[in-house]
N, C-alpha and C positions, 0 to 999 in steps of 0.2 A: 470384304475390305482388307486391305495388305495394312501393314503398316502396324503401329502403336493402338493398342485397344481405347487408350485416353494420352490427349496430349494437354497439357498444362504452360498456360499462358498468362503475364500479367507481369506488371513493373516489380522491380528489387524489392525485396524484404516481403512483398504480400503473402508468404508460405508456401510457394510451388512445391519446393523441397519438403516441407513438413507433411504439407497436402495429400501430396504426392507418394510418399509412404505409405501413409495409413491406408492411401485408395488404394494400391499394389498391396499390400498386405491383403484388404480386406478383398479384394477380388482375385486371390491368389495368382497373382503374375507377379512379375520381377520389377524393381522400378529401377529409371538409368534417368540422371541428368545433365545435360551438356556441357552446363559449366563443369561438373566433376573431369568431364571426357578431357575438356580444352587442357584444365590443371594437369590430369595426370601426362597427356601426352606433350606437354610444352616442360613440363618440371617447375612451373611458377605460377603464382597466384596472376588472375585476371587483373586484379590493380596492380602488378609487377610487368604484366603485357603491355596495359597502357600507358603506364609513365615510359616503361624503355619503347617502344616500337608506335603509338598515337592508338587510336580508335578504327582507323581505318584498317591497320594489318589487323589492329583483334577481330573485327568484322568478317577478316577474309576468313580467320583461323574457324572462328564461329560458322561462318556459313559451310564450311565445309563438317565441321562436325554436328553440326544438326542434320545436315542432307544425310551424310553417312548413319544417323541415328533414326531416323525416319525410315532409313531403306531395310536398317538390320534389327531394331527393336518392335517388338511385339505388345508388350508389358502395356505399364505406365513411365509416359516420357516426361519429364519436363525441361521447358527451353526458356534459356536466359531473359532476362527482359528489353533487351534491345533484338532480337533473332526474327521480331517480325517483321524489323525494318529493311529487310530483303525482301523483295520482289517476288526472287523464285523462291525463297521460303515458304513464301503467302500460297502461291498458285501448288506448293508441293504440300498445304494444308486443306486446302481444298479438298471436299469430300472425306477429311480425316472427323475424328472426333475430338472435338478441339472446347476443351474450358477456359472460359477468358476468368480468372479471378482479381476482381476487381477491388478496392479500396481509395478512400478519400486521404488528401495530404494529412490531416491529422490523424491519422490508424498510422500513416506512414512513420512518421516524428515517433507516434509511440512503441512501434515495433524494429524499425533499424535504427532510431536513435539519429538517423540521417549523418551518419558519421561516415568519417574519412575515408572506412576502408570501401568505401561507394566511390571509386574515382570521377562517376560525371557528376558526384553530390556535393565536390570538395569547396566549393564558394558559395557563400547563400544558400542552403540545400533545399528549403521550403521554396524557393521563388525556381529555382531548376529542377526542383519536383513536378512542382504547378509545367510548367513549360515542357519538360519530358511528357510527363503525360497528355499533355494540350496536341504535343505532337504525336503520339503514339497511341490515344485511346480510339481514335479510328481504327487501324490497323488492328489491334485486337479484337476492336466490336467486326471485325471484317473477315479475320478468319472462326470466330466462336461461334460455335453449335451451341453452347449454352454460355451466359455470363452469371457469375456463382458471386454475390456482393460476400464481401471478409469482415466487413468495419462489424466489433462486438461480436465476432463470433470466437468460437475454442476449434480451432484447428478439428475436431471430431467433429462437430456443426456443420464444418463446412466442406466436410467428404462427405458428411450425410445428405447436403443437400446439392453436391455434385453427383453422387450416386444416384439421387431421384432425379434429377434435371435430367441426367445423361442415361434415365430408365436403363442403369445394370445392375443387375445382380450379383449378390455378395456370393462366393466360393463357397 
């Protein structure tokens, strides 16, 4: 299998990033995240993309730095929470090894606080929670090899039990 040895999936604030660490630590490979790529290579935050240029340039920016991270990462990858909502995203996860991490809107409330710096969270953030993910929890259950639940766990719980869902061994 080419590509990323674990790819990390699931809506904002669920821990991809934190997750995502400890598994690349604990499996000695490198971890790279896409929103990091988008940041460094535009010079501005994701919420600075969207307010100036809409959703739809961030999308474009996004789809091309996932493909590009897919084709050249090995490691552990994780991708934004909207990146499943391309098409060819999906079909270029296909046969990858793909953790959907999952969480209910209230895990949500209590770990990003549903604040501002979520620009699709900025009005009513509980009820465009709900809605994001009503829209998007297909899409993840559609490319996951395994779904890994978050709600009440420690960030260490839950590499633990992506590591046994996803039978790899630790370095």
């Amino acid at each position: 299998m080419s590509g990323p040895l674990v790819v990390l999936v699931g809506p904002m604030g669920v821990g991809k990033s934190t997750v995502g660490r400890l598994l690349a630590e604990r499996l000695g490979v490198a971890y790279r995240d896409t929103d990091d790529d988008i940041v460094a290579a535009q010079g501005r935050t994701i919420a600075e993309i969207f307010v100036d240029e809409g959703e739809d340039a961030f999308r474009t920016v996004e789809k091309a730095a996932v493909h590009k991270a897919l084709a050249e990462h090995d490691g552990v990858l994780a991708l934004g929470g909207g990146a499943i909502l391309d098409a060819g995203t999906r079909a270029l996860l296909a046969g990858q090894r793909v953790a959907y991490l999952s969480m209910d809107v209230e895990e949500a409330v209590k770990r990003t606080g549903l604040n501002a710096a979520r620009p699709l969270l900025a009005v009513n953030p509980r009820k465009q929670w709900r809605e994001l993910m009503e829209a998007r929890r297909h899409l993840y259950e559609e490319v996951a090899t395994v779904v890994v639940a978050t709600d009440g766990r420690t960030p260490e719980e839950v590499t633990q039990v992506a590591l046994d869902a996803l039978e790899l061994k630790e370095a």
